[in-house]
N, C-alpha and C positions, 0 to 999 in steps of 0.2 A: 223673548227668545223664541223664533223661529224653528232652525233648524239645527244639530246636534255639529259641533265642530267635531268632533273624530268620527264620525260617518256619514254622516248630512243627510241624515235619518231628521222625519218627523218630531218633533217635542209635545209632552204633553205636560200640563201643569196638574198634578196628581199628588197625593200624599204617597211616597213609596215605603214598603215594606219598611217594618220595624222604625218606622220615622213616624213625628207627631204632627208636621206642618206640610203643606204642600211645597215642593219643590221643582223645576224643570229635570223631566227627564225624557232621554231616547227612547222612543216608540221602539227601535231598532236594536241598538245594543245596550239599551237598558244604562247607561251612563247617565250618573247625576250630578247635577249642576248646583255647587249651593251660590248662594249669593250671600253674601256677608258685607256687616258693617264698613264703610269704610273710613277712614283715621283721616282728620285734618289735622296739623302740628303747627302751630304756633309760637311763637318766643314774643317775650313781655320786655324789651328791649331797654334800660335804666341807666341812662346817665346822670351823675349829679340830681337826684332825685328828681329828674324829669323823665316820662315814657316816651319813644319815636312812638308816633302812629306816621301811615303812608296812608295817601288818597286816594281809591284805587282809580287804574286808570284801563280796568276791563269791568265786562260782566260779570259775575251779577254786581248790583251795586254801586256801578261805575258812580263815579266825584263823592262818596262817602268814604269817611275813616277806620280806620284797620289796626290791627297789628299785622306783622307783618307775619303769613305762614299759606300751608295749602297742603295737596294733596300727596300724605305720604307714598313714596312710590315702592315697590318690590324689589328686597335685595337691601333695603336701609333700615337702619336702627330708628325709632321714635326721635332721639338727639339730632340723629345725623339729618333726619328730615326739616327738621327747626332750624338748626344750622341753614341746608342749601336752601328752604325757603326766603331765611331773612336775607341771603346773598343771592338768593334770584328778584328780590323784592325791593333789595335798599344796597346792597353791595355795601353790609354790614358788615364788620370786625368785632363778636360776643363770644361771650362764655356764657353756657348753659348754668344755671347756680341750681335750682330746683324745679322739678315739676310743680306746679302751681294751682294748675286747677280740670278737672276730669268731666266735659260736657257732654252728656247723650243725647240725640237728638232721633227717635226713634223713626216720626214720621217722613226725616229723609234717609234714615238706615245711615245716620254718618254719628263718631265720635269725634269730640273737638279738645286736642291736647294741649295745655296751655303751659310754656316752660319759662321760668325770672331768669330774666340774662342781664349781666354785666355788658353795657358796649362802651368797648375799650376807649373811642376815641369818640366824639361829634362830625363823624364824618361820615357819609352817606353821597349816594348816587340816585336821581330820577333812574327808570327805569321804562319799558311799556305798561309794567304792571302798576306803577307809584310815581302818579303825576305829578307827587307833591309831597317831602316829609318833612317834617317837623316835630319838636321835641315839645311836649307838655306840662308844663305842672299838674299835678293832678287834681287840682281847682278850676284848671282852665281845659280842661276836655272837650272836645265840641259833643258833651253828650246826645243831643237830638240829632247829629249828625256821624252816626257810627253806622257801620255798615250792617252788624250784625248781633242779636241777642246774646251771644256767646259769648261775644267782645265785651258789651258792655255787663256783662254778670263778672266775667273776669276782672275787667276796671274796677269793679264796685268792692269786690275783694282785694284788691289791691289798696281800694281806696281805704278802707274797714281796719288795713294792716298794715299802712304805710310809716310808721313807725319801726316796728320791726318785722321786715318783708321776710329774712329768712329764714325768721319762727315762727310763721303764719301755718297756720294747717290747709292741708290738701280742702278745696272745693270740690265736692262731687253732687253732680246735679246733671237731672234730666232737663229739658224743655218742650214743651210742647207745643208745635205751631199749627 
């Protein structure tokens, strides 16, 4: 960060008053900037005791396997981001059943929300973002082939609890890359 959005004043990177961490702030009008974690939301998508995963068909990661989720956006609930990500991803029909598992991921400032959904029907849509879905057994996972450590920490818990998924207890965990 360059320049100050309400005056376009100077920025300096400084600890400000009564704060323990350096922050961006206005050289000018003295406005601070925090920058905070941001939320990825995810849904664990279960039919008939198979998970969707999607292939993603963008970066990062492109032709690797997923659940389907991304960037919560402002103005929506944790659910409601799970929800429109699996219907911008797979043009899904689920129900949220439980949060499932709580990933930190500090060295990119992001959290990774994992939600178990009921999907109502085997019906799905390609997408730009999901070249490719298919539904798993949870023996046939393309493990070496997931897109992301968060996913595959999540599987692993699923997989630890796939007998009874909605007495499974919450996963919390950092990672560190």
């Amino acid at each position: 960060m360059n320049f100050c959005s309400q005056c376009g004043g100077k920025i300096s990177f400084i600890i400000p008053a009564d704060d323990n961490r350096p922050r961006h702030v206005c050289n000018e009008c003295e406005t601070i900037f925090y920058q905070n974690p941001r939320l990825i939301v995810c849904s664990i998508p279960i039919y008939q005791n198979k998970i969707l995963l999607c292939r993603r068909g963008i970066e990062p990661r492109l032709g690797l396997w997923t659940l389907p989720g991304g960037f919560m956006e402002n103005g929506e609930t944790c659910e409601q981001a799970a929800l429109r990500e699996s219907e911008e991803e797979a043009k899904i029909d689920i129900k949220l059943e439980k949060l499932a598992s709580i990933v930190c991921i500090p060295n990119f400032d992001q959290v990774h929300l994992f939600y178990l959904a009921k999907l109502h029907s085997p019906k799905w849509e390609l997408t730009p973002e999901s070249t490719e879905i298919q539904l798993f057994e949870i023996d046939n996972i393309p493990w070496d082939n997931l897109a992301f450590k968060t996913v595959k920490q999540c599987l692993q818990h699923i997989e630890r609890h796939q007998d009874n998924l909605l007495a499974m207890p919450l996963l919390e965990s950092s990672i560190q890359t």
